[in-house]
C-alpha positions in Angstrom: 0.0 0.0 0.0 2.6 2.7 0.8 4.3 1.5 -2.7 0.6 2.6 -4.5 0.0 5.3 -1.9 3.6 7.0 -2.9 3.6 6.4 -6.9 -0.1 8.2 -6.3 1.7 11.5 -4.3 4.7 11.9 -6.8 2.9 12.9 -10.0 -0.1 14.6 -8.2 2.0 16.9 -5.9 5.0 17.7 -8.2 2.8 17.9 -11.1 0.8 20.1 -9.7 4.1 22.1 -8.0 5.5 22.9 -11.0 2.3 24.7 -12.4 2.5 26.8 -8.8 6.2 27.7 -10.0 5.1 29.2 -13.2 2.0 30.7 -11.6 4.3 31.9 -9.0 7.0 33.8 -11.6 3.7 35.8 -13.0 2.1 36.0 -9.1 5.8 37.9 -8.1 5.3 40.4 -11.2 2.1 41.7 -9.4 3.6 42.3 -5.9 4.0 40.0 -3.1 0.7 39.7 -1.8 -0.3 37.8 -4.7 2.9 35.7 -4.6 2.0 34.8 -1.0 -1.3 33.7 -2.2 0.4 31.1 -4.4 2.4 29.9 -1.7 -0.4 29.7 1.1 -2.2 27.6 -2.2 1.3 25.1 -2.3 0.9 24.2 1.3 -2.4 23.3 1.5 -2.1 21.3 -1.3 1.1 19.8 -0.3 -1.4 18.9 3.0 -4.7 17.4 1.0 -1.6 15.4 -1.0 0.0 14.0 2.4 -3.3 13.4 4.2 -5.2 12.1 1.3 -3.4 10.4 -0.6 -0.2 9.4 1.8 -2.6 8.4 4.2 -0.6 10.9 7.0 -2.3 12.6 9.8 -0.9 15.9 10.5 -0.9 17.2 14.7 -0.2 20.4 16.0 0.6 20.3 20.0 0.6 23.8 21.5 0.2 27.1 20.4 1.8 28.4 17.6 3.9 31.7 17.2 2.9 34.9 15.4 4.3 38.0 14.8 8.5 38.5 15.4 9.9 35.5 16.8 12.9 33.1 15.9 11.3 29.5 15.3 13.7 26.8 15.3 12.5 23.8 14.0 14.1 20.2 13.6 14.3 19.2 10.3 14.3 15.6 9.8 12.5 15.8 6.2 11.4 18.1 3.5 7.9 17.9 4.7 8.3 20.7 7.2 10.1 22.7 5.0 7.4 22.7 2.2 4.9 22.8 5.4 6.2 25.8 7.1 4.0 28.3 4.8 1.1 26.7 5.6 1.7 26.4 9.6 2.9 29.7 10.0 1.5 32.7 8.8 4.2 34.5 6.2 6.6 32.7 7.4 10.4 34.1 6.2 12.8 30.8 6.1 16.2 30.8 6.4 16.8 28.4 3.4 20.2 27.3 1.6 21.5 29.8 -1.0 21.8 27.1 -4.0 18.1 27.2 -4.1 17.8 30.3 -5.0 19.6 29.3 -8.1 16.2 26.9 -9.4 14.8 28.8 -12.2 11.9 30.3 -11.7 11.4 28.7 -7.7 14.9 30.9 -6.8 12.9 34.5 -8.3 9.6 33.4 -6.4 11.6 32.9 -3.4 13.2 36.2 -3.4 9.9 38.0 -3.6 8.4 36.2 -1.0 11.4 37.4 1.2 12.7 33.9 2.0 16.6 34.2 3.5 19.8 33.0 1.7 22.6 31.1 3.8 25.6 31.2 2.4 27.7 29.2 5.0 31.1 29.4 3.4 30.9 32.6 2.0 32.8 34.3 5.3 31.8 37.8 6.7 30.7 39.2 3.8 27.6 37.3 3.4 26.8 37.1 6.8 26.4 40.7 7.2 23.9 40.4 4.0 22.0 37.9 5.6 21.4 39.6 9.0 20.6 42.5 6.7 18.4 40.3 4.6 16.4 39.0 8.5 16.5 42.1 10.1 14.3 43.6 6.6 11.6 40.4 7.3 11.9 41.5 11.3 10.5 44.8 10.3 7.2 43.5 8.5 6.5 41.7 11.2 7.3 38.5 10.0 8.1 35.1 12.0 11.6 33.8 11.1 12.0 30.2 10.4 15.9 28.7 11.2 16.8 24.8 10.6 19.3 25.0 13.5 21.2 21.8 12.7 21.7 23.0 8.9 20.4 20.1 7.3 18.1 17.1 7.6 18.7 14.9 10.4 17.8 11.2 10.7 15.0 10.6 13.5 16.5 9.5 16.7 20.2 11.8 16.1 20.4 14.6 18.4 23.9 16.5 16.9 24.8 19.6 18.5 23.3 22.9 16.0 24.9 24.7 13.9 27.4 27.3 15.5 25.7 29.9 13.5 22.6 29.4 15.1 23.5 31.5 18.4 25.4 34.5 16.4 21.3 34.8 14.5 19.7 34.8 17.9 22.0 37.2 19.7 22.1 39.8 16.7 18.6 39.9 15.9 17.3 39.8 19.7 14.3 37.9 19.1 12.8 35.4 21.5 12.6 31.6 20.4 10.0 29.1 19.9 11.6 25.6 19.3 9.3 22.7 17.2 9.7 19.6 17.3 8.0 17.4 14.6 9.0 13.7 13.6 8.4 13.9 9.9 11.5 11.6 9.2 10.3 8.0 9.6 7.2 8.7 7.7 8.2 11.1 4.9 12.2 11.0 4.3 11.8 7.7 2.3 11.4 6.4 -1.4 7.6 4.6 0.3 6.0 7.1 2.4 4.4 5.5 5.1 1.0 6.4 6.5 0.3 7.5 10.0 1.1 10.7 12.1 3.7 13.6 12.2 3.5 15.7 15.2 4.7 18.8 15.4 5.3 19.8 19.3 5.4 23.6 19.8 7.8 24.3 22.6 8.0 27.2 25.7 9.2 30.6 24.3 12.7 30.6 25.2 13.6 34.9 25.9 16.0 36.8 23.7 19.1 37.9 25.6 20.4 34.5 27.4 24.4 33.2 27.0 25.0 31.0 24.1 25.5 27.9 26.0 21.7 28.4 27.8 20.2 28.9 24.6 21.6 26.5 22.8 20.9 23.4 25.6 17.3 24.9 25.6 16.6 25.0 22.2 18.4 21.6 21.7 16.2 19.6 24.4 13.1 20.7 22.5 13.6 20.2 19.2 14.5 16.6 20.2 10.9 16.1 22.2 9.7 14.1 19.6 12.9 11.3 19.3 13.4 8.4 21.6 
């Protein structure tokens, strides 16, 4: 069933995704608030697809953040990333700078004020990202940081990224830390049916030592693995 259920989702959800590209390059031309549109339309879609078709059930536990706050998320698949625009309301993601390189996806993502990292790229373009957050601060936008860098497998708790501690001290914003345990479900060839949870965490306060901050936001994110 999950061989049926996942040769279903493939052409039905990227199919569909790469019309929302194109719609997307023309949505951007008119301003961003139709380009948000589009997106808010992707990850509801990318939802009916996992529920209805996948067979996944989707939980939320705990309120979610709005307005200016850091949300730190674990990232064990690419179903919270595709996800976050649809659980968070204009959500601006700190995502890897080679996507922005995807014709068409990389101009879209631009527009919708999404945040290059550029890790080896040295001082340079770190000051332009911090630029680039502090911008998305001002509207009033959550900020979305993968704190470990990449996808981790369920169960592995590494330490995060050291850049994660030099974002949250320069921008000054609380943190909300999610956990969600997407990975044994959805980061496979067969997607499996059954239930992510995503587990909203305790605001953790701007202004704490690095070494605080980072055990705190490290014990949550990890409140979904055995």
């Amino acid at each position: 069933m999950s061989v049926l259920r996942s040769l279903l989702y493939y052409p039905v959800f990227y199919g569909f995704s790469a019309v929302l590209v194109v719609v997307s390059v023309f949505a951007a031309a008119l301003g961003r608030t139709r380009l948000q549109r589009v997106v808010a339309l992707w990850g509801r879609w990318h939802l009916w697809c996992v529920c209805n078709l996948l067979g996944i059930n989707v939980v939320v536990e705990g309120e979610l953040p709005l307005g200016n706050v850091l949300v730190a998320v674990k990232h064990e698949s690419f179903f919270e990333a595709i996800d976050m625009p649809r659980l968070l309301e204009f959500p601006a993601v700190f995502a890897k700078r080679e996507l922005f390189k995807i014709p068409g996806w990389g101009h879209s993502a631009t527009i919708y004020g999404l945040i290059p990292v550029a890790r080896e790229d040295g001082a340079r373009a770190l000051r332009q990202m911090l630029k680039t957050a502090r911008e998305r601060v001002k509207e009033g936008r959550p900020l979305v940081i993968f704190p470990e860098g990449s996808r981790i497998a369920h169960g592995a708790k590494p330490p995060l990224q050291s850049g994660f501690a030099g974002i949250y001290k320069l921008l000054g914003l609380e943190v909300v830390p999610v956990a969600v345990d997407s990975g044994p479900l959805y980061h496979r060839l067969w997607k499996r049916a059954g239930t992510i949870t995503y587990r909203i965490g305790e605001p953790i306060p701007a202004g704490l030592p690095r070494a605080e901050v980072e055990l705190r936001v490290h014990e949550a994110i990890n409140a979904l693995n055995p």
